[in-house]
Kinemage of the C-alpha trace (Angstrom):
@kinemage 1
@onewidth
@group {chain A} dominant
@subgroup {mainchain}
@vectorlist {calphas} color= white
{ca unk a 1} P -43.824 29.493 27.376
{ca unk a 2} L -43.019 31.030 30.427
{ca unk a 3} L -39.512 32.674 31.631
{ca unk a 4} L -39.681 29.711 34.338
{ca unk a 5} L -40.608 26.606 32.405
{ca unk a 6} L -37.791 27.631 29.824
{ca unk a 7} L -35.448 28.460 32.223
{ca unk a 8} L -36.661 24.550 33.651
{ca unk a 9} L -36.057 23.003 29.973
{ca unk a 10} L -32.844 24.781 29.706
{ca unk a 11} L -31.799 22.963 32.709
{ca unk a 12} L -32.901 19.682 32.007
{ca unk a 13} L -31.080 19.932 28.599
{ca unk a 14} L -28.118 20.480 30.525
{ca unk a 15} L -28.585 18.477 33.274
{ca unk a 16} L -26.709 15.501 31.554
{ca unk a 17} L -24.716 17.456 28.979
{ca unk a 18} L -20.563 16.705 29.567
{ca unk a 19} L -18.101 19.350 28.748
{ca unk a 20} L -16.151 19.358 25.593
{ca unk a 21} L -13.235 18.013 25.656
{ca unk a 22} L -10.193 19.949 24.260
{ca unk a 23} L -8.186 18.086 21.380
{ca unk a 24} L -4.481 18.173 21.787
{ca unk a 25} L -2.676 19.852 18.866
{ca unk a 26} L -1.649 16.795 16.480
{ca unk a 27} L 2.167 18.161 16.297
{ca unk a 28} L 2.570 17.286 19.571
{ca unk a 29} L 0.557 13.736 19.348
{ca unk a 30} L 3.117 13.433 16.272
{ca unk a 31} L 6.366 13.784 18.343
{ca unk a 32} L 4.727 11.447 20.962
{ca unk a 33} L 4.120 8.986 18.463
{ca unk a 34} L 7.787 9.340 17.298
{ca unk a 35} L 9.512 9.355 20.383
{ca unk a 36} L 8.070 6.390 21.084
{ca unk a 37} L 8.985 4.807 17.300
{ca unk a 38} L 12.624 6.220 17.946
{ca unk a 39} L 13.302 4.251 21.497
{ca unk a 40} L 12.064 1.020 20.039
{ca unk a 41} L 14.254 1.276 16.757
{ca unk a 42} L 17.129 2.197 19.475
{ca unk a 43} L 16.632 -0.947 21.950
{ca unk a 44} L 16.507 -3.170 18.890
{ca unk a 45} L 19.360 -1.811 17.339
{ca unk a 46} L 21.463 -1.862 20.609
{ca unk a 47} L 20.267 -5.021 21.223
{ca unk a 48} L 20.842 -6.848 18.544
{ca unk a 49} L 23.145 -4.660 16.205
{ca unk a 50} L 22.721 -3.356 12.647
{ca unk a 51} L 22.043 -5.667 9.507
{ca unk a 52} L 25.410 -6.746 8.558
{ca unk a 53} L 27.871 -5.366 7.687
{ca unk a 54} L 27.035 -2.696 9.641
{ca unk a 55} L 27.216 1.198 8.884
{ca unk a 56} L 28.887 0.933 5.924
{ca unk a 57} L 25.442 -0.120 4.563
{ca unk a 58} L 24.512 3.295 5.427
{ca unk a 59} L 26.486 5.028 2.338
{ca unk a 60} L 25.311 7.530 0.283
{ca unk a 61} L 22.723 5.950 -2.468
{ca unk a 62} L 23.113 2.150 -0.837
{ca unk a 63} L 19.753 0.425 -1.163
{ca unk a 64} L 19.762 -0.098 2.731
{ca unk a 65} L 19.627 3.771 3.050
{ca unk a 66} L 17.212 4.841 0.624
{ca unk a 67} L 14.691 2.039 1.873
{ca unk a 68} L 16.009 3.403 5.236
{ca unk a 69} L 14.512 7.163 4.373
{ca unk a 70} L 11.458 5.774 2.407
{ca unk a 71} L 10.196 3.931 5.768
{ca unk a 72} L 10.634 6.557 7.998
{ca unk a 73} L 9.115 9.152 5.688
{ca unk a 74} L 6.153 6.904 5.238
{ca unk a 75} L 5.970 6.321 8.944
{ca unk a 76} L 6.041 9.834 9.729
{ca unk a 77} L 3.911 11.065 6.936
{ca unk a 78} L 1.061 8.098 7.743
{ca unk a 79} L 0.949 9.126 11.200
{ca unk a 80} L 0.177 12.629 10.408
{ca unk a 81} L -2.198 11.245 8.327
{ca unk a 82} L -4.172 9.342 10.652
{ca unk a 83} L -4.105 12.139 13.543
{ca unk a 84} L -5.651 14.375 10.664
{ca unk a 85} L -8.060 11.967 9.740
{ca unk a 86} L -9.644 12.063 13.303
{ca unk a 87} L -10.000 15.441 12.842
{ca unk a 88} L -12.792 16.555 11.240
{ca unk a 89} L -12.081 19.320 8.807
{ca unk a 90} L -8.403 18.778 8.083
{ca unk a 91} L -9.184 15.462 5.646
{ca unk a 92} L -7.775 17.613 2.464
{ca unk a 93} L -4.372 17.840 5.402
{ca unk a 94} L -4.610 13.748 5.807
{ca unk a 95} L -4.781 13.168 2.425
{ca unk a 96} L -2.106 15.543 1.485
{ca unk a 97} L -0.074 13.511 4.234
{ca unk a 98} L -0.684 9.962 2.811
{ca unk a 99} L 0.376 10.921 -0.239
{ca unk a 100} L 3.527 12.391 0.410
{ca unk a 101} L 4.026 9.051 2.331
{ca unk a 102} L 3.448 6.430 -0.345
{ca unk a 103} L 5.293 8.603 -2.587
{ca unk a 104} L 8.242 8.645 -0.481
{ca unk a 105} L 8.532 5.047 -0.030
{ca unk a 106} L 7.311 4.400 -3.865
{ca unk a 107} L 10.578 6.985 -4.794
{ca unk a 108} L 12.765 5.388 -2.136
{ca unk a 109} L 11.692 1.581 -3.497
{ca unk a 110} L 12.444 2.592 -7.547
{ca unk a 111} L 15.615 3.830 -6.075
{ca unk a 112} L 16.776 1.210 -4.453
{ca unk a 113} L 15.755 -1.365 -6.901
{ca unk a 114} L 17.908 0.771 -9.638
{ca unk a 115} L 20.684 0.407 -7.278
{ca unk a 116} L 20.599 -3.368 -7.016
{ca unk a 117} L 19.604 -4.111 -10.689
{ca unk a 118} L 22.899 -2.020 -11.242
{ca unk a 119} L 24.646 -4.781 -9.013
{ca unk a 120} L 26.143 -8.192 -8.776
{ca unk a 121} L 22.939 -9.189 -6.866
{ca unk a 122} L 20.886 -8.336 -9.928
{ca unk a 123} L 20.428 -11.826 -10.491
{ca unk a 124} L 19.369 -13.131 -6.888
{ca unk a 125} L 15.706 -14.406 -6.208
{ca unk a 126} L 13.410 -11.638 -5.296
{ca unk a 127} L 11.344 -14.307 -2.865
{ca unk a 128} L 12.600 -16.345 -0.693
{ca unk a 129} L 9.704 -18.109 0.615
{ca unk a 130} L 9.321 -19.022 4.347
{ca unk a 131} L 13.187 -16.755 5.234
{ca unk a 132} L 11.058 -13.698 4.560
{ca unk a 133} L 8.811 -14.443 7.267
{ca unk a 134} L 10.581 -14.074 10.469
{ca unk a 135} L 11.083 -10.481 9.100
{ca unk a 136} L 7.718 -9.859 8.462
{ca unk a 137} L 6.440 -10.883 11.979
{ca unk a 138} L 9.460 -8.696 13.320
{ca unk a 139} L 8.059 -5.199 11.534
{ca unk a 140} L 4.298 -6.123 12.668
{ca unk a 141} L 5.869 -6.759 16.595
{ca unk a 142} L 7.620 -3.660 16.720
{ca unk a 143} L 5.003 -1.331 15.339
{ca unk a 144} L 2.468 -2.646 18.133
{ca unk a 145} L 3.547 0.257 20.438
{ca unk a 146} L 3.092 2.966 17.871
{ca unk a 147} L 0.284 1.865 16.733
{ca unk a 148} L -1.660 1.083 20.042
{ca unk a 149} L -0.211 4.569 20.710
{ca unk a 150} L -1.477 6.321 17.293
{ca unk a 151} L -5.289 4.730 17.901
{ca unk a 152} L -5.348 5.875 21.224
{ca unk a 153} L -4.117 9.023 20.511
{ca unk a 154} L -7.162 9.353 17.712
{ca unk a 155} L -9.458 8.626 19.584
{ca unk a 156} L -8.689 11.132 21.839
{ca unk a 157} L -9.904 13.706 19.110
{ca unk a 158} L -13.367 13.039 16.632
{ca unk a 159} L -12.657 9.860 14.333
{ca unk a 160} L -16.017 9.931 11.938
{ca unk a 161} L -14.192 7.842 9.915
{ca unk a 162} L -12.703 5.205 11.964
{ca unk a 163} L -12.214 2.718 9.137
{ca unk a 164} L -10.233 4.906 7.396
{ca unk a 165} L -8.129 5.989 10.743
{ca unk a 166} L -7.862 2.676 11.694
{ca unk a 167} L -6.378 1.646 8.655
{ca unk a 168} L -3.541 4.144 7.722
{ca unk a 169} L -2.708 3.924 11.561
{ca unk a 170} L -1.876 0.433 10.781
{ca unk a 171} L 0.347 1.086 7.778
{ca unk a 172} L 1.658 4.017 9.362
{ca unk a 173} L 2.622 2.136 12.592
{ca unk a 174} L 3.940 -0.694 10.550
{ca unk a 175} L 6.035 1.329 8.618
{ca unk a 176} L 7.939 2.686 11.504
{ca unk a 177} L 8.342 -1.094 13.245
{ca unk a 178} L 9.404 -2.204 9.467
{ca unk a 179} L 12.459 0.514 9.958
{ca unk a 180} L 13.074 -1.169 13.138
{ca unk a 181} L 13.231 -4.733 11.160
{ca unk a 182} L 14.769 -3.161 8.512
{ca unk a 183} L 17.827 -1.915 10.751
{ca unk a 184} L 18.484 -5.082 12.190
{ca unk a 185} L 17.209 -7.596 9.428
{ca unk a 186} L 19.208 -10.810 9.365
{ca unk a 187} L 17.393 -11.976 6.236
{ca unk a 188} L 19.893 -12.401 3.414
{ca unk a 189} L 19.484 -10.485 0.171
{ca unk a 190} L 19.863 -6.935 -1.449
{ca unk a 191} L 15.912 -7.632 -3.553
{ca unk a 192} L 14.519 -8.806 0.541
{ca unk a 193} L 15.526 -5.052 1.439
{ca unk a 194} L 14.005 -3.335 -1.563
{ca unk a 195} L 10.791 -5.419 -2.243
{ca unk a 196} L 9.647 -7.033 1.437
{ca unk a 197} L 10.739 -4.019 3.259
{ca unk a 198} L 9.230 -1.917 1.268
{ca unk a 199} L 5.725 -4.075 1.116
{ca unk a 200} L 5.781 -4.446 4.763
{ca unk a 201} L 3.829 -1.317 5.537
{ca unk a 202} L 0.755 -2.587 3.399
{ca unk a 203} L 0.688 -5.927 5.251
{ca unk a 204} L 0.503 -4.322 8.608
{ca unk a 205} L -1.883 -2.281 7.125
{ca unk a 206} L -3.893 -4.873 6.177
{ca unk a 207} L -3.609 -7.165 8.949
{ca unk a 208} L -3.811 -4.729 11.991
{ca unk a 209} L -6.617 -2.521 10.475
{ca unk a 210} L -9.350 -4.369 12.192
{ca unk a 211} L -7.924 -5.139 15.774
{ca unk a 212} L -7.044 -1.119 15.547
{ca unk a 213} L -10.845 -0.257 14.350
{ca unk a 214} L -12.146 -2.286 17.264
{ca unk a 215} L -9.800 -0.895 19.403
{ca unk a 216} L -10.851 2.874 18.531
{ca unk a 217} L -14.706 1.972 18.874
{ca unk a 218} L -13.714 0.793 22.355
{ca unk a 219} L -12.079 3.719 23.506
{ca unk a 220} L -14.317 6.228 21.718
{ca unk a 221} L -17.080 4.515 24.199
């Protein structure tokens, strides 16, 4: 082939070709993702106050603070999870994440549920029924911005496996909108706090994971 018909083919080849785009570093996707987790926990909590009676729920070894820790560790933890995941190459770094995550909440969960069993409200219901579900819809409302945020954020890098992103976005999302709920919760009962907080994040996870999916396909168009 010629120096000119190559130097032709080269130039068709390139003709359409779009330059790569550079993937921001997922640290600082991460602190976006948190800032933005942080200022909604803050307007609901100045809004409508802490979960009575207030801070001194916040004691060293309460229930409300180790279910407290175990949420935010799983949010932050899932997050880095699913920026990782839509990167390929660092999946041993996303798994690493997600397990640190469910094993924080799992450790916060068994400690909390020692601390109640150990208490007068040992012998309250663990399910209340239809009360649980105004808390519930409260976690999935206030992890919408995090998670619209964390999807749109991944798809800003190379999701291969967008099922998988999609999903522990979701739980990750929902676990920082469930510390939201979980500040402010009005539901009554020390078991609500250990058992439906701390199965909040797989409900998100389960119900968002599909709206998110379709939402990264979209914006990976």
């Amino acid at each position: 082939m010629s120096r000119d018909r190559t130097d032709a083919v080269i130039a068709a080849l390139g003709r359409d070709a779009r330059p790569v785009r550079r993937i921001p570093p997922l640290r600082r996707q991460l602190a976006t993702v948190l800032l933005l987790a942080a200022a909604v926990a803050v307007v609901v909590v100045a809004g409508l106050g802490l979960r009575a009676p207030g801070l001194p729920l916040l004691q060293l070894g309460s229930p409300f603070l180790w279910m407290a820790l175990g949420l935010a560790a799983a949010g932050v933890a899932g997050a880095t999870s699913a920026l990782a995941f839509a990167r390929p190459g660092r999946e041993a770094e996303a798994w690493r994440a997600l397990a640190l995550g469910l094993a924080a909440l799992g450790l916060a969960g068994l400690a909390s549920a020692y601390a109640v069993a150990g208490s007068g409200a040992s012998s309250e219901p663990i399910w209340r029924g239809a009360p649980e579900l105004p808390c519930i819809i409260a976690s999935l409302v206030f992890s919408l911005p995090a998670a619209l945020l964390v999807t749109r954020l991944a798809s800003r890098a190379a999701p291969l496996q967008r099922g998988r992103t999609a999903f522990v976005s979701a739980g990750s999302a929902t676990a920082l909108g469930a510390l939201a709920a979980h500040l402010i919760c009005r539901t009554p009962g020390e078991w609500h706090v250990v058992v439906t907080h701390a199965l909040e994040p797989f409900v998100g996870a389960l119900l968002l994971a599909a709206p998110l999916y379709a939402l990264l396909r979209w914006w990976r168009r």
